[in-house]
N, C-alpha and C positions, 0 to 999 in steps of 0.2 A: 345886850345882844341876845336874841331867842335862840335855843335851842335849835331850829331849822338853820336859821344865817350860820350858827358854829358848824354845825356838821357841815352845811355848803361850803362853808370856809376851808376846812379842814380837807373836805376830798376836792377841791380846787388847788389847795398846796399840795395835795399827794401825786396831781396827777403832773402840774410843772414838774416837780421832782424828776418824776420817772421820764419826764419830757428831754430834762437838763441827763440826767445819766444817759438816757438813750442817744442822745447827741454826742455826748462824750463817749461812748462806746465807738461809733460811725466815726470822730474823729480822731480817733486812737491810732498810734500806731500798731494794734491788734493786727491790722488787716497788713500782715507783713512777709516776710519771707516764710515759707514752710517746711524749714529742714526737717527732714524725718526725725521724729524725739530722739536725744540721744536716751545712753541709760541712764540711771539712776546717777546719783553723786555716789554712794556706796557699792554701788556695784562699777562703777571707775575706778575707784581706790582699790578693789580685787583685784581688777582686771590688770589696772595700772604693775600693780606688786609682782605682776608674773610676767611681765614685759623684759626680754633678753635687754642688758644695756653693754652698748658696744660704743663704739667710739665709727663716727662718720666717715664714710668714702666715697668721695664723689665722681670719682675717675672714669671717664665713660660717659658721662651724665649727655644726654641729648634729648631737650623734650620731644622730638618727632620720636622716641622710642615707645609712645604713651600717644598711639593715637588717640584725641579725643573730638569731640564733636561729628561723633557717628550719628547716624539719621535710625532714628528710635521708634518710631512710624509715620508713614505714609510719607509729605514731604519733610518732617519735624525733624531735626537734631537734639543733642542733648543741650545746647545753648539755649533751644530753644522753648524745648519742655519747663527747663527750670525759672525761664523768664515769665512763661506764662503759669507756672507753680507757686511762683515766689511774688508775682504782681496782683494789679486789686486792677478790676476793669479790662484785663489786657484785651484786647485786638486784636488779631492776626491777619494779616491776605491767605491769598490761595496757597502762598509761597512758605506759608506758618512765620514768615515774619512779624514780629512785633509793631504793628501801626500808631498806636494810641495806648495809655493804660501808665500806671504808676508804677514805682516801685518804692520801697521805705529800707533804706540798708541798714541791718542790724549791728553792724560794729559800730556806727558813730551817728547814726539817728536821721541822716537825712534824706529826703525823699525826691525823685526823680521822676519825671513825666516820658524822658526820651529814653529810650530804649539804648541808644549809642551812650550812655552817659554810665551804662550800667553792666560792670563784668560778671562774669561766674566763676566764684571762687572755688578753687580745688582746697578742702580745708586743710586736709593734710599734702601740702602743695607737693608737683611732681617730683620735684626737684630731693626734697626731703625724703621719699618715700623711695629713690634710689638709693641714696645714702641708709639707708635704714633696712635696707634689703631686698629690692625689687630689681637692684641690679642680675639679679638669679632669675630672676620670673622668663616667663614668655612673655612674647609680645601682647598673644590673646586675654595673659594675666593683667597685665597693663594697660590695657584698653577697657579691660572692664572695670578697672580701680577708674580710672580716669574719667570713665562716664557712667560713674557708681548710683543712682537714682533711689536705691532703697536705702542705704546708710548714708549717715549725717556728713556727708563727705562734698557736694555742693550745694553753694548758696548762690544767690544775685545778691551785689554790693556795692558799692559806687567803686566806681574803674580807677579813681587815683590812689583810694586807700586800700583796693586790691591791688595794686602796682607797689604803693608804699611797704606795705609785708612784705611782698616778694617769695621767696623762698624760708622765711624766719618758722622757726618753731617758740614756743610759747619761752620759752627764756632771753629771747627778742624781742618779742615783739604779741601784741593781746591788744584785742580790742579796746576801742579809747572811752564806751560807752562799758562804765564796768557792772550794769548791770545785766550783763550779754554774758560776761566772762565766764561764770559758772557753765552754762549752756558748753560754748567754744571747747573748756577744756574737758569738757565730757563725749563731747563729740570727739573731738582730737584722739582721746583714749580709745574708746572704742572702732575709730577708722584703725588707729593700729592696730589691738587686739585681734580684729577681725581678719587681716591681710596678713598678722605675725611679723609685724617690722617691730623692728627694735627704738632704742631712744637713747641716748646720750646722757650724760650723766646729771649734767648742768636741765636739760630739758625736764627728766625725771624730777629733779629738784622744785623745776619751776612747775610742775602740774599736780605734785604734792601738797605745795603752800595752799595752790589755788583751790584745788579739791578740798581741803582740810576746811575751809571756809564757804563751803558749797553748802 
C-alpha cells in the first residue's frame, strides 16, 4: 500500500470515528434534566456535619400550605419552566404548555415524549421539609422553597417513580439508577443547608454512607 492510500486510509478512519462519537453524543442521555449543579461531595459532607438532627413532626402537615406552581412569567408556571428546562426539543402553545419534546428521567433512565407522563419532583419533598422545620416558616417561605428554580430542589422524572418516593428521605428510599445517587444526595444536602431544616438520625446515617462514596 503507498504512502498516499495509508494516510487516505488513516484520515477516513479518523473522521468515522469522530462521526460514531458525535452520534453517541446526540444519543446520549446528556441531553437531560438540568438541575442546578449541586455542591461539591466535600462541601455536602461540611454542610451535612452542621445540619440540627432532630427527630420528625409531621403534625399539621397540608401540602396546600406550600403553594406551588405559581406562574414565573408571562403565562409559564413553575411546572412549566422546569419541563421545558429539563426536556430536549420542548414545544410550547401560547398557553406555555408542553406540546411535543422529550424528556430523559434521571432516577431510572427512561425517556418520555408526553409531557403528561412526566412529574416534577420536589427533591427535598414537601412533606419532609415540614417535618424538618418549615412547619415555623410563613407561607411566602414555603412558596418559595416549593417553586425554588435556582437550587437543586426540582427536577422533571417519570410520574410513577416520583409517586413511588412519595415523601421518603434518602434512608428510604434513592434513586434506582445509582449512578445519579451521588448527584441526589448532594442536592438533598444542600436544599437543607440552605432553608436550615433539620434531618433525622437514620436520614443523616443514610447520606453519610452515600457522600463518603461520592
Amino acid at each position: 500500500m503507498s504512502k498516499f492510500y495509508a494516510r487516505r486510509r488513516v484520515s477516513i478512519l479518523a473522521a468515522l470515528t469522530g462521526l460514531i462519537a458525535s452520534a453517541a453524543l446526540f444519543n446520549s442521555p446528556s441531553a437531560s434534566a438540568a438541575l442546578p449543579t449541586p455542591v461539591s461531595a466535600s462541601t455536602a459532607r461540611t454542610y451535612l456535619a452542621s445540619l440540627t438532627v432532630a427527630t420528625e413532626d409531621r403534625t399539621g402537615y397540608n401540602r396546600d400550605l406550600f403553594p406551588h406552581w405559581i406562574t414565573q412569567s408571562g403565562t409559564c408556571n413553575t411546572r412549566e419552566v422546569v419541563l421545558k428546562r429539563d426536556g430536549t426539543n420542548v414545544v410550547q402553545d401560547s398557553a406555555c404548555a408542553a406540546t411535543s419534546g422529550s424528556w430523559y428521567s434521571v432516577y431510572e433512565g427512561a425517556t418520555w415524549t408526553a409531557a403528561s407522563d412526566v412529574d416534577i419532583d420536589h427533591l427535598v419533598p414537601l412533606a419532609e421539609a415540614w417535618d424538618s422545620g418549615a412547619d415555623s416558616w410563613t407561607t411566602a417561605r414555603r412558596q418559595s422553597f416549593a417553586n425554588d428554580l435556582t437550587r437543586p430542589q426540582l427536577i422533571a422524572v417519570t410520574d410513577n417513580v416520583n409517586q413511588a418516593k412519595g415523601d421518603q428521605d434518602p434512608a428510604t428510599w434513592m434513586p434506582s439508577r445509582t449512578a445519579y445517587r451521588c448527584t441526589y444526595v448532594r442536592a438533598w444536602v444542600q436544599v437543607k443547608y440552605y432553608y436550615g431544616l433539620s434531618v433525622d438520625s437514620a436520614e443523616k446515617s443514610a447520606l453519610t454512607n452515600y457522600l463518603a462514596s461520592c
